[in-house]
MIMAR-638593 format. One record per atom (N, C-alpha, C): atom name; residue number from 1; y, z, x. Coordinates in nm, 4 decimals, always signed. Layout:
<atom a="CA" k="NUM" Y="Y" Z="Z" X="X"/>
...
***
This chain:
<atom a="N" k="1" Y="-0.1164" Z="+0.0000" X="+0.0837"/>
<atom a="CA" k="1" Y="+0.0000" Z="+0.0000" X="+0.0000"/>
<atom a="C" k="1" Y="+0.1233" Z="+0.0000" X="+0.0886"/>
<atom a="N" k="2" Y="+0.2409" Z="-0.0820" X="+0.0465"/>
<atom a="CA" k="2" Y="+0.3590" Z="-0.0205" X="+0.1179"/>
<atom a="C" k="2" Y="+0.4328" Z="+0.0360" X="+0.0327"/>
<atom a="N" k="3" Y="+0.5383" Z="+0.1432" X="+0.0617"/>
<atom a="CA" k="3" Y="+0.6065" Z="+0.2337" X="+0.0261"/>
<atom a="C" k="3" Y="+0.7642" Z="+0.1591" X="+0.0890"/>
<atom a="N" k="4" Y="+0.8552" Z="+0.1821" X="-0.0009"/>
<atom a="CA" k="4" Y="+1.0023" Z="+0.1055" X="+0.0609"/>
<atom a="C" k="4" Y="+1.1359" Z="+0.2520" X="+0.0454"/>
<atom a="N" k="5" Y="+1.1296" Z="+0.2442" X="+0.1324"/>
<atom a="CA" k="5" Y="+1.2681" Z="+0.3440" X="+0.1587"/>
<atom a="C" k="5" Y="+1.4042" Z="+0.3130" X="+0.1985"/>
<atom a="N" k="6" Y="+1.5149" Z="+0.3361" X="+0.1494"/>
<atom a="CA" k="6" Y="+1.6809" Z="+0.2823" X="+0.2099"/>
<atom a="C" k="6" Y="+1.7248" Z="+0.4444" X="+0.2338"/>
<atom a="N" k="7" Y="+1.8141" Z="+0.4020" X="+0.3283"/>
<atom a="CA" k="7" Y="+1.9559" Z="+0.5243" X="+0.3822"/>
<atom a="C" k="7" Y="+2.0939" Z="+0.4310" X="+0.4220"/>
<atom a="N" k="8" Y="+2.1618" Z="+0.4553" X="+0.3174"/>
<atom a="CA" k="8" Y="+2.2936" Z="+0.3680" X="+0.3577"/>
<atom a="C" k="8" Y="+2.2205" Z="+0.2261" X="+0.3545"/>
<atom a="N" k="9" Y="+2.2515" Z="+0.1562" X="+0.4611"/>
<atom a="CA" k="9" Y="+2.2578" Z="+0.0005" X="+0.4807"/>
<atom a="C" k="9" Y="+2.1316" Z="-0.0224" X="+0.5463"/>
<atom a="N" k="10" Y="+2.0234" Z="+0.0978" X="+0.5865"/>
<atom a="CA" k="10" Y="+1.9232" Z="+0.0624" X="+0.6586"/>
<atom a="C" k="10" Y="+1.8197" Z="+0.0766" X="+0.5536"/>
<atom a="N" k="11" Y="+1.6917" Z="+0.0146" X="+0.6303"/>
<atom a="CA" k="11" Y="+1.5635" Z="+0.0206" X="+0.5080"/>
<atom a="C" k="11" Y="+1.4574" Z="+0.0154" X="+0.6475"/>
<atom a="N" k="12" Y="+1.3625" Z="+0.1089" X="+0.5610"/>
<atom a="CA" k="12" Y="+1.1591" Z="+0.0877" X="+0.6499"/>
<atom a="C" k="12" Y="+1.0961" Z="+0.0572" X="+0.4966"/>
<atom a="N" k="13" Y="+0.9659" Z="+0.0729" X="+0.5600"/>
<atom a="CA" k="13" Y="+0.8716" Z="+0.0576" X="+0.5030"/>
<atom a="C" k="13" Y="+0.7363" Z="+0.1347" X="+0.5471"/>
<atom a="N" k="14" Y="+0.6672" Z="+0.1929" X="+0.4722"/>
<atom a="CA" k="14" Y="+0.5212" Z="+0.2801" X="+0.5179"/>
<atom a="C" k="14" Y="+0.4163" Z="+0.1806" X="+0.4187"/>
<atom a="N" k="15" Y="+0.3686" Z="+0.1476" X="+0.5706"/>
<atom a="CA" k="15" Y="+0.2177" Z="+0.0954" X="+0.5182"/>
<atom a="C" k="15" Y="+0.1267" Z="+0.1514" X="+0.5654"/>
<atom a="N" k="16" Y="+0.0259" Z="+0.2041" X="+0.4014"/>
<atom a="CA" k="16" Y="-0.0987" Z="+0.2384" X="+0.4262"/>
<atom a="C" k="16" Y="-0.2282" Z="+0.1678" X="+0.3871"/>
<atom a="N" k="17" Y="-0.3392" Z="+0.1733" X="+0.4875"/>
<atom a="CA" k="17" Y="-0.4220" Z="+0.1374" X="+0.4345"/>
<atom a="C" k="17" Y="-0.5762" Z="+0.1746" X="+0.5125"/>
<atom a="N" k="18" Y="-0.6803" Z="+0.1344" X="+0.4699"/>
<atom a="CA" k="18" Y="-0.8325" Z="+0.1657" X="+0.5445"/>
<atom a="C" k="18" Y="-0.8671" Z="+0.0584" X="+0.6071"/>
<atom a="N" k="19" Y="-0.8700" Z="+0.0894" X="+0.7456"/>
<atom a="CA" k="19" Y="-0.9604" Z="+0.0013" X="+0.8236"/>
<atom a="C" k="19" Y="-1.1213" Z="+0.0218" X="+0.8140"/>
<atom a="N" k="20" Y="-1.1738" Z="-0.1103" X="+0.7793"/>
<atom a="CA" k="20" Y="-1.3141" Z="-0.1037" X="+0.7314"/>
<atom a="C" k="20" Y="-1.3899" Z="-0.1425" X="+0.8854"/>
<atom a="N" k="21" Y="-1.3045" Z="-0.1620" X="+0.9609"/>
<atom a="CA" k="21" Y="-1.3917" Z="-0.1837" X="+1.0919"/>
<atom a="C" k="21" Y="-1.3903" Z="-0.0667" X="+1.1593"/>
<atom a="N" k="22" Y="-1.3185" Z="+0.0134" X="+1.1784"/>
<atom a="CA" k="22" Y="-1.3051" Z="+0.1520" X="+1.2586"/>
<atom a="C" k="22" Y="-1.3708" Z="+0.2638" X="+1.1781"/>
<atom a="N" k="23" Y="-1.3422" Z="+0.2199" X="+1.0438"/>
<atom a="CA" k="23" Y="-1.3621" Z="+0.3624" X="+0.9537"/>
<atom a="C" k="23" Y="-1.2597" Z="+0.4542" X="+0.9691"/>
<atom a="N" k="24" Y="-1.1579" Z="+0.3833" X="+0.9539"/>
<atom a="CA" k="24" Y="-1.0711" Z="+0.4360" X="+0.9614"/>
<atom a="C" k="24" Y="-0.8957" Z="+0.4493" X="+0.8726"/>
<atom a="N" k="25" Y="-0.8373" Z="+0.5529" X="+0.8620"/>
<atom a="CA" k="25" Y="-0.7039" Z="+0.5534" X="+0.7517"/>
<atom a="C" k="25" Y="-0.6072" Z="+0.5319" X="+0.8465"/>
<atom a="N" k="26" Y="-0.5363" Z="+0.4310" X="+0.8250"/>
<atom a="CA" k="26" Y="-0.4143" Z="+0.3873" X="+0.9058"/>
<atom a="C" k="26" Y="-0.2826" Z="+0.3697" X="+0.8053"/>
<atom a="N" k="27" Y="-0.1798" Z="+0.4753" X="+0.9081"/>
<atom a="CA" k="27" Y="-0.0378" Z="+0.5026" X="+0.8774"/>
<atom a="C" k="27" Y="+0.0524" Z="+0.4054" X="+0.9625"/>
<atom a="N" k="28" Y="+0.1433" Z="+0.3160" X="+0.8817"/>
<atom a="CA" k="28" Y="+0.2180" Z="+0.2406" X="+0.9573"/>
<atom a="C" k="28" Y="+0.3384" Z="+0.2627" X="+0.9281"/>
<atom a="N" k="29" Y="+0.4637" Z="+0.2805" X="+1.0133"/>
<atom a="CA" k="29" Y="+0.5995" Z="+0.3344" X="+0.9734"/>
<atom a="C" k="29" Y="+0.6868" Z="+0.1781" X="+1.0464"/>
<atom a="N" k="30" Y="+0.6957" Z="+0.1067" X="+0.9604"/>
<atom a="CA" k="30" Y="+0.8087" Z="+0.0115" X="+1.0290"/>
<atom a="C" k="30" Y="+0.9747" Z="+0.0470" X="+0.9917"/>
<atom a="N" k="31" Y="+0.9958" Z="+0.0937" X="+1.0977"/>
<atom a="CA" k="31" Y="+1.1617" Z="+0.1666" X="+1.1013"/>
<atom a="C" k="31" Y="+1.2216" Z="+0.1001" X="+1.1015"/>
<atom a="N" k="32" Y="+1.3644" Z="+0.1005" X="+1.0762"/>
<atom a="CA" k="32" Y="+1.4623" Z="+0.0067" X="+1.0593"/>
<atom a="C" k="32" Y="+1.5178" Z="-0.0949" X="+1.1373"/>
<atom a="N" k="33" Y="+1.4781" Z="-0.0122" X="+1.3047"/>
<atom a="CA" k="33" Y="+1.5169" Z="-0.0819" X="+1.4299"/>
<atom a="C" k="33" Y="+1.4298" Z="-0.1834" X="+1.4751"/>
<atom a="N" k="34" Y="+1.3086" Z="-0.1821" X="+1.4093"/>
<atom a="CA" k="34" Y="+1.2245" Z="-0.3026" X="+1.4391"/>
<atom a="C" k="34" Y="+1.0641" Z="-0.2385" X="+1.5189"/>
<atom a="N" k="35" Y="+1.1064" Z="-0.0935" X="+1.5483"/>
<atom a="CA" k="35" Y="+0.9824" Z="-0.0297" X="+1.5849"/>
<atom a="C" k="35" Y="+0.8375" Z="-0.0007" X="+1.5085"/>
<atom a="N" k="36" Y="+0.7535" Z="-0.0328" X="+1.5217"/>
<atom a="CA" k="36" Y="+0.6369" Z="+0.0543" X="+1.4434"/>
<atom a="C" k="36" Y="+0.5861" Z="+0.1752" X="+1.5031"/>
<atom a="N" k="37" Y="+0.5129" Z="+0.2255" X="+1.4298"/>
<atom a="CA" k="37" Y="+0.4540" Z="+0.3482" X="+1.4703"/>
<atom a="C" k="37" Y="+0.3175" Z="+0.3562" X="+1.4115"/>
<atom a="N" k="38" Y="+0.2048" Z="+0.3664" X="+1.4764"/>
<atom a="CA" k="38" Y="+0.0565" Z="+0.3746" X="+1.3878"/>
<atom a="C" k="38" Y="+0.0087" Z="+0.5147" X="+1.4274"/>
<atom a="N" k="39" Y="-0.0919" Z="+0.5250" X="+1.3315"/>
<atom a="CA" k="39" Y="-0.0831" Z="+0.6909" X="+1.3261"/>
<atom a="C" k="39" Y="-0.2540" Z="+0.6319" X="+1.2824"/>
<atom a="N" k="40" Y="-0.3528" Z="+0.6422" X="+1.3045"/>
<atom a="CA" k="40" Y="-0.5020" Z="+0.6716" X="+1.2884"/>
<atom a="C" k="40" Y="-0.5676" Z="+0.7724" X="+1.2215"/>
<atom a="N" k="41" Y="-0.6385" Z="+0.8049" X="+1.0953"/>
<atom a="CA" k="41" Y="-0.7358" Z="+0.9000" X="+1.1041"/>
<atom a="C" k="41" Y="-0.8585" Z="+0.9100" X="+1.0451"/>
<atom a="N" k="42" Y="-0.9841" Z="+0.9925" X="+1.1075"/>
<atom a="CA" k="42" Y="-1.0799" Z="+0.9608" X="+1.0426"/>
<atom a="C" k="42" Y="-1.1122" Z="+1.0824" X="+0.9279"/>
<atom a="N" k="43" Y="-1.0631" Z="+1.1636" X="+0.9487"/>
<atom a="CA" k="43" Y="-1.0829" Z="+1.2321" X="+0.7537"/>
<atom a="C" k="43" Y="-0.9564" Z="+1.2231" X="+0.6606"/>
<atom a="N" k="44" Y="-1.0209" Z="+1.1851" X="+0.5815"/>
<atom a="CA" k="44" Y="-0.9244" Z="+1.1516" X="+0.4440"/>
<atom a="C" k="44" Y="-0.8464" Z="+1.2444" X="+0.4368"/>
<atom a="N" k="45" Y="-0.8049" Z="+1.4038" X="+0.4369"/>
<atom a="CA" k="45" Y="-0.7550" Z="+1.5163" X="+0.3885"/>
<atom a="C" k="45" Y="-0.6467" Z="+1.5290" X="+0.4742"/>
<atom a="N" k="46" Y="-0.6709" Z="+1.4461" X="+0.6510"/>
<atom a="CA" k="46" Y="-0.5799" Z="+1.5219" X="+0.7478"/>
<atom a="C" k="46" Y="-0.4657" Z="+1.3625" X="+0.7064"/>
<atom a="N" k="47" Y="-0.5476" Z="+1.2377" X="+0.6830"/>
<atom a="CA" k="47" Y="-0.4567" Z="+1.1425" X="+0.6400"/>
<atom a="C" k="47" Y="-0.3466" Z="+1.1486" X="+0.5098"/>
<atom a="N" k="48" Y="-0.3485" Z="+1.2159" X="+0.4266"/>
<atom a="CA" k="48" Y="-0.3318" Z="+1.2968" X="+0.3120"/>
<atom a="C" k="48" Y="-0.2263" Z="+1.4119" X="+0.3742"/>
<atom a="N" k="49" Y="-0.2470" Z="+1.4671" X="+0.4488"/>
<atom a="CA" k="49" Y="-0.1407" Z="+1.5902" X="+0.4851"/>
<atom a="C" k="49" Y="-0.0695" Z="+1.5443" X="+0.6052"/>
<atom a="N" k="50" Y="-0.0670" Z="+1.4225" X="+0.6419"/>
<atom a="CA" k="50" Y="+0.0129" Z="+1.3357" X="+0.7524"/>
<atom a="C" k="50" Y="+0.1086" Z="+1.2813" X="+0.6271"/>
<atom a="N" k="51" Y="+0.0916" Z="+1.2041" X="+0.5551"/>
<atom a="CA" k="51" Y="+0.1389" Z="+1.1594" X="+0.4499"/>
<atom a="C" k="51" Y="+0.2812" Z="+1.2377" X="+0.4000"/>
<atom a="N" k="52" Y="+0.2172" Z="+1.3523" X="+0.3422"/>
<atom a="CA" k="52" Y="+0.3072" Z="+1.4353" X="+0.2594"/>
<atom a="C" k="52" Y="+0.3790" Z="+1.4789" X="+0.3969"/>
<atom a="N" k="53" Y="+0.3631" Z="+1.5674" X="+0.5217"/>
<atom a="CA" k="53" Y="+0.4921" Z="+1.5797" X="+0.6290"/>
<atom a="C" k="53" Y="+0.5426" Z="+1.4648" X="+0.6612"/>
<atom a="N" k="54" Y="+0.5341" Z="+1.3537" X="+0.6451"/>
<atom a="CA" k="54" Y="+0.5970" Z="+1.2200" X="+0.6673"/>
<atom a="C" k="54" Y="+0.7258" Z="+1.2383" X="+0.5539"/>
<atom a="N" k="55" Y="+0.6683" Z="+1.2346" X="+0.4515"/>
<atom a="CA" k="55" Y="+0.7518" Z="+1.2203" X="+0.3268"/>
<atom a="C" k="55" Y="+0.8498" Z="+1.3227" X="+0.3042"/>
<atom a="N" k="56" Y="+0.8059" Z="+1.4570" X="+0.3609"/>
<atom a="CA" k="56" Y="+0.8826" Z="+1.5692" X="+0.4101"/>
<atom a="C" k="56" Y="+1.0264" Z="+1.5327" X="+0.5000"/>
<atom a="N" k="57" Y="+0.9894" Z="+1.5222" X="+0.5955"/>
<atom a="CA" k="57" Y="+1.0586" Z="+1.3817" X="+0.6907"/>
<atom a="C" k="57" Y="+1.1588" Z="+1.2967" X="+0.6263"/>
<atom a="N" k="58" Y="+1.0931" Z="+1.2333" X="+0.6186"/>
<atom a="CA" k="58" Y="+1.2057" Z="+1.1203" X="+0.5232"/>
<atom a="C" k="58" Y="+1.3444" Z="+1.1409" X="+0.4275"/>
<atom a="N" k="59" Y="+1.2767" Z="+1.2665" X="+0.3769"/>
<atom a="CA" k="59" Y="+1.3513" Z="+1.3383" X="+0.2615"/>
<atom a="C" k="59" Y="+1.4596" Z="+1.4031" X="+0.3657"/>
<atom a="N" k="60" Y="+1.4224" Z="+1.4602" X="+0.4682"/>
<atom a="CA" k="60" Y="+1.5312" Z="+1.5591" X="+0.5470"/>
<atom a="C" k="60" Y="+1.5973" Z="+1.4878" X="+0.5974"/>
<atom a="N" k="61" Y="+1.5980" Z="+1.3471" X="+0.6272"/>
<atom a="CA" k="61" Y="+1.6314" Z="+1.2288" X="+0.7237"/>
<atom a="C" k="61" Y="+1.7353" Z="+1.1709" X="+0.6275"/>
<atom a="N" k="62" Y="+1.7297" Z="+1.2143" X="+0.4755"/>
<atom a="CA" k="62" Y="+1.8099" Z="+1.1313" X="+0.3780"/>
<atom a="C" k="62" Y="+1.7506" Z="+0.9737" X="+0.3417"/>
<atom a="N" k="63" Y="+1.6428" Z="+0.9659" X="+0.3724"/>
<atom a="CA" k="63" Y="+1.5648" Z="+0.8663" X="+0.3224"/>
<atom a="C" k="63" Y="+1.5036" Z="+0.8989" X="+0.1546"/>
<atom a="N" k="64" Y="+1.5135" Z="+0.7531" X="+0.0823"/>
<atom a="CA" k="64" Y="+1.4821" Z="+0.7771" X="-0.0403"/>
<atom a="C" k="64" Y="+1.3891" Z="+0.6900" X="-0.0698"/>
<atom a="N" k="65" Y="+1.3031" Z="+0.6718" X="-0.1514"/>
<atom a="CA" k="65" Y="+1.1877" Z="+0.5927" X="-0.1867"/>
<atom a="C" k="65" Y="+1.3183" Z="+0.4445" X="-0.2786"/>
<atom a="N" k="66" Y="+1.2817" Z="+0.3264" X="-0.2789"/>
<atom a="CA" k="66" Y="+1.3530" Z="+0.2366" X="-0.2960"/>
<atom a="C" k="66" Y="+1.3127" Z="+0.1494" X="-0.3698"/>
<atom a="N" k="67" Y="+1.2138" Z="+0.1648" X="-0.5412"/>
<atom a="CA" k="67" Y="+1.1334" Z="+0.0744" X="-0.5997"/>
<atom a="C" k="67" Y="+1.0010" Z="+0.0793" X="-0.5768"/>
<atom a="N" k="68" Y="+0.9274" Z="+0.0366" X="-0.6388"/>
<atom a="CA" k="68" Y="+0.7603" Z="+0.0828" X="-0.6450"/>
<atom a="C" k="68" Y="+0.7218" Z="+0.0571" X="-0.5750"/>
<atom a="N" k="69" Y="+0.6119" Z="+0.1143" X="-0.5123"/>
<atom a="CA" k="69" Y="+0.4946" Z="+0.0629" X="-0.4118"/>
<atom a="C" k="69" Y="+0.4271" Z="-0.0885" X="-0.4093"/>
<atom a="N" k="70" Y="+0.4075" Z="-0.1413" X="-0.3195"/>
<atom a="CA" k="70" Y="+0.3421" Z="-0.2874" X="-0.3537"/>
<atom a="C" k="70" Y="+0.1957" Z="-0.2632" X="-0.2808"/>
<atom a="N" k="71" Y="+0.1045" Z="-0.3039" X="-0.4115"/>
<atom a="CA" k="71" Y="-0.0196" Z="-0.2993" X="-0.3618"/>
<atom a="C" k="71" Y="-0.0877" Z="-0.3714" X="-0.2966"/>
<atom a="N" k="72" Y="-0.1326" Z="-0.3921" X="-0.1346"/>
<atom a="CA" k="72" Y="-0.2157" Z="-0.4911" X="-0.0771"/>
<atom a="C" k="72" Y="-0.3263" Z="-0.4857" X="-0.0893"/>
<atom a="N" k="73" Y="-0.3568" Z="-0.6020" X="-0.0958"/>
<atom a="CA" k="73" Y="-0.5183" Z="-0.6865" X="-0.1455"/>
<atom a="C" k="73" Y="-0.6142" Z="-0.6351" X="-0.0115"/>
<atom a="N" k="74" Y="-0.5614" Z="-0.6216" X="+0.0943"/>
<atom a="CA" k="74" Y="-0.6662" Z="-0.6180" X="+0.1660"/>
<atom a="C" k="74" Y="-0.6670" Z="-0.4642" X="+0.2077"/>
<atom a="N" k="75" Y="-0.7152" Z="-0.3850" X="+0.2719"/>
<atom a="CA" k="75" Y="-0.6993" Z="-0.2941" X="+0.3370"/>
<atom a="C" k="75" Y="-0.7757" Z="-0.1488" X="+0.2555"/>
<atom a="N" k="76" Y="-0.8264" Z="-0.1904" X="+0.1901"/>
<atom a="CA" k="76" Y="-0.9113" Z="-0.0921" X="+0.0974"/>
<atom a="C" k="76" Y="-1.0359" Z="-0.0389" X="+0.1544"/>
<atom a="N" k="77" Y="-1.1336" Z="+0.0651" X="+0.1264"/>
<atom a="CA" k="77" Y="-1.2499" Z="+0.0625" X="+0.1901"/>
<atom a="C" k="77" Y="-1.3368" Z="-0.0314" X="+0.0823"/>
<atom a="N" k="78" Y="-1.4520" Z="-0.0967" X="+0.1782"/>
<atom a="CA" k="78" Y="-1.5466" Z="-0.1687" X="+0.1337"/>
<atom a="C" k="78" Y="-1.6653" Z="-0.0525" X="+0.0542"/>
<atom a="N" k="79" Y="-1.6778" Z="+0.0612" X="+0.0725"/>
<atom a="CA" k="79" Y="-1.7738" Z="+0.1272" X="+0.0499"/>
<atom a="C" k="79" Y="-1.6684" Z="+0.2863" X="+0.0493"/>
<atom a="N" k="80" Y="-1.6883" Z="+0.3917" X="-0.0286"/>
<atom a="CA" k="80" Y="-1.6646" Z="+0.5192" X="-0.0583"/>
<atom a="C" k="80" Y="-1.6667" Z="+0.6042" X="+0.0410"/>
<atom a="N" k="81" Y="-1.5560" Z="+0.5972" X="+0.1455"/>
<atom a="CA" k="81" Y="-1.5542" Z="+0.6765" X="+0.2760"/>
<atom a="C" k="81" Y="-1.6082" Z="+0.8144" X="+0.2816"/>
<atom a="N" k="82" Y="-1.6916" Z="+0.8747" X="+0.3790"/>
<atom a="CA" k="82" Y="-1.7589" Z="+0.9702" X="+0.3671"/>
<atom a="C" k="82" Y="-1.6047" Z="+1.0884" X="+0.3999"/>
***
């Protein structure tokens, strides 16, 4: 999924999704300056509480969520992650 955020005149974007080759939950932060940031994990709960202090973050940063999430087609698990 990506997530769209503005502050003033700037904008990111957080993309999440499951890598089905690693087995793995991947956090992507494309910042305004053109940087990314990937963030890896393999249990669902610690990907989940990366999430919410991210969003923690954002909020203190004066970042605001900017219109709905857009759902990507790919990046899902193939099978019910253990």
């Amino acid at each position: 999924m990506l997530w769209f955020y503005s502050r003033d005149e700037e904008a990111l974007r957080v993309e999440t999704r499951y890598d089905n080759r690693t087995a793995e939950y991947v956090l992507i932060v494309h910042w305004s300056d053109g940087r990314q940031q990937e963030e890896r994990f393999t249990i669902g709960s610690h990907f989940r509480e990366r999430l919410v202090e991210l969003e923690i973050q954002l909020a203190a940063e004066r970042w605001a969520r900017s219109g709905p999430p857009a759902i990507l087609r790919d990046g899902w698990p193939d099978k019910r992650p253990v």
